[in-house]
N, C-alpha and C positions, 0 to 999 in steps of 0.2 A: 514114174519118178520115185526115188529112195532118197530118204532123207538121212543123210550120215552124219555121226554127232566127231566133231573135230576134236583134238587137243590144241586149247586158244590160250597158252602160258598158266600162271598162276592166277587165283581170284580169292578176295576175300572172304575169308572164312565165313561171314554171313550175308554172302551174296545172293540177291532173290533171284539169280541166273543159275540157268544149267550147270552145275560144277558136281567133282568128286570131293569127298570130302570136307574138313571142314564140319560147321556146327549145324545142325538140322533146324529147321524155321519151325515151329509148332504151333498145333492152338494154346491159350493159357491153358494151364493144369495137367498140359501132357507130363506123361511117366514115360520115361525114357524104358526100353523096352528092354526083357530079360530071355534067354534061352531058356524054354524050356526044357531041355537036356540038362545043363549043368547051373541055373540059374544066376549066372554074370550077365553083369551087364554086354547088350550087343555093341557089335561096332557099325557106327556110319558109313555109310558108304558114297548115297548121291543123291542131289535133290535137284527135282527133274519139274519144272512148270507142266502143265497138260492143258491148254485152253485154259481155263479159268479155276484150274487145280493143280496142285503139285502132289507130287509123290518124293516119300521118302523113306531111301531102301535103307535097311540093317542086318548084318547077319551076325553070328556067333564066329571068337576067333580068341577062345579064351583057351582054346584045347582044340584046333585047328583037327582037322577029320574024324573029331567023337561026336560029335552034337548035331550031326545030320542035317548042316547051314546051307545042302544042297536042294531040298527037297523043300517044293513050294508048303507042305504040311506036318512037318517032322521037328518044327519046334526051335530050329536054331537058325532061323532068319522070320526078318520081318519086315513089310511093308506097308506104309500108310498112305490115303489119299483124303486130302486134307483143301478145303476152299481157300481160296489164294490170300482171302482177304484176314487181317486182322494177324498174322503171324507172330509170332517172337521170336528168338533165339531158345532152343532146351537148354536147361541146366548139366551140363555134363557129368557123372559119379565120377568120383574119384579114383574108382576105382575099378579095373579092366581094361581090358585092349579094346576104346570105347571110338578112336579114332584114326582114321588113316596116317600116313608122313607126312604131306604135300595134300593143299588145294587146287584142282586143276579145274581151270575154267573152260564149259564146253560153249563150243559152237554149233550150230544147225547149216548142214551146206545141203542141198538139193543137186542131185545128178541125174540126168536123163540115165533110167536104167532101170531093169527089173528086177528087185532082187538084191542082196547086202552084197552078196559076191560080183555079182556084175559091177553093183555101186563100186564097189572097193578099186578093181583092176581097172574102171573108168576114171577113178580120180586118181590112183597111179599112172597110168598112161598119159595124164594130164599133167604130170609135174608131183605129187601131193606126196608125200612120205609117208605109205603104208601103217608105219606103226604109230601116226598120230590118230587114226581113225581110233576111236573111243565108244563105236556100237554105233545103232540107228534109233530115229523116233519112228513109230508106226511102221507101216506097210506090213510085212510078215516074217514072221522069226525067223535065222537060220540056224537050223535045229543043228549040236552035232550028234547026237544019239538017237532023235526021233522025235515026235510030238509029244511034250508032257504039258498040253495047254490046260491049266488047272479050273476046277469050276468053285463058282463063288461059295463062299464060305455060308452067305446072308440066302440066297433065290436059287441055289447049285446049278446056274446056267453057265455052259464056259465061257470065261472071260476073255475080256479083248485084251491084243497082243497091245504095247503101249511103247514098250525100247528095248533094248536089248545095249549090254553093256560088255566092252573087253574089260580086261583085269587091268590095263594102266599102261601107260607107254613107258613108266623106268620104277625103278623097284620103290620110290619114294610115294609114288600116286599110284601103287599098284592094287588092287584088293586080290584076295584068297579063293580063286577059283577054280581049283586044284592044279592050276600050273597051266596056263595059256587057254583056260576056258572061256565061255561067255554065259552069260549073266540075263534072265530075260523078267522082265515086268511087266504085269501082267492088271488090268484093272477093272471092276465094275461099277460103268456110269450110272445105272438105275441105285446101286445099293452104296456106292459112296467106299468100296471094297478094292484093296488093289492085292496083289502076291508077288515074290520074288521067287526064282527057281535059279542053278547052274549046271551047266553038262560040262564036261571036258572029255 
């Protein structure tokens, strides 16, 4: 089974469901995070539940291909995994490309299948419009350049794979993945550590 994350219309900006964009749920005291390449503020991207944790991706998009917002350790993205309970809304700065256009609320659908690409042509074949598929939770990455499963920052064990994300079904809910990439998440249960990476 593959679990494929849907595009399910719009959703409130600070919805404690699977959505893109929108305002990230934090502990109190969170600091909204900065590139380190060009030190602006990053941009939100998605806040993703995980059993009884969320993750929540950010990359750099202040200078769009200098800040190396590809590379799960190069400083210009960022991921957090944070316990579900107690959250708030971040403070957003005022300043930088800190947010997406559009809130897009995801859904979780299960398809008999192996695989995101089987998933995919399984829920095409079934009626579903291709370009609302919006990536998967779990099962195993579909790499398009190859495996860069990164290891933990905290225990340097590799980390488990957690979803995988497209850039957005229309240019308003899209994120910067250098032009029709994917987007993958990465996390560690023992160390409370999660990462972002993109290939295209």
């Amino acid at each position: 089974m593959t679990t494929l994350l849907i595009h399910d219309g719009a959703a409130d900006p600070l919805a404690p469901t699977p959505r893109t964009g929108g305002v990230p749920l934090v502990p109190e005291g969170f600091a909204w995070p900065e590139c380190g390449e060009c030190e602006g503020a990053m941009q939100f991207l998605a806040h993703l539940p995980l059993d009884t944790d969320v993750v929540a991706v950010f990359q750099c998009q202040n200078d769009p291909g200098l800040c190396d917002e590809w590379d799960a350790t190069g400083g210009g993205n960022k991921a957090f995994r944070f316990a579900a309970e107690g959250l708030v809304p971040a403070v957003v700065p005022e300043e930088g490309e800190t947010r997406l256009g559009a809130v897009s609320a995801l859904r979780a659908e299960r398809v008999a299948a192996d695989g995101f690409a089987e998933a995919l042509d399984q829920w095409a074949d079934g009626g579903g419009e291709p370009r609302l598929v919006q990536g998967q939770l779990g099962g195993a990455p579909a790499w398009v350049q190859g495996d860069e499963t990164p290891d933990c920052p905290a225990c340097t064990a590799p980390m488990a794979f957690a979803a995988q994300l497209e850039e957005g079904h229309d240019h308003a809910t899209a994120a910067n993945f250098g032009g029709g990439g994917i987007g993958y998440v990465f996390t560690c249960g023992d160390c409370r550590e999660a990462a972002f990476l993109w290939q295209c």
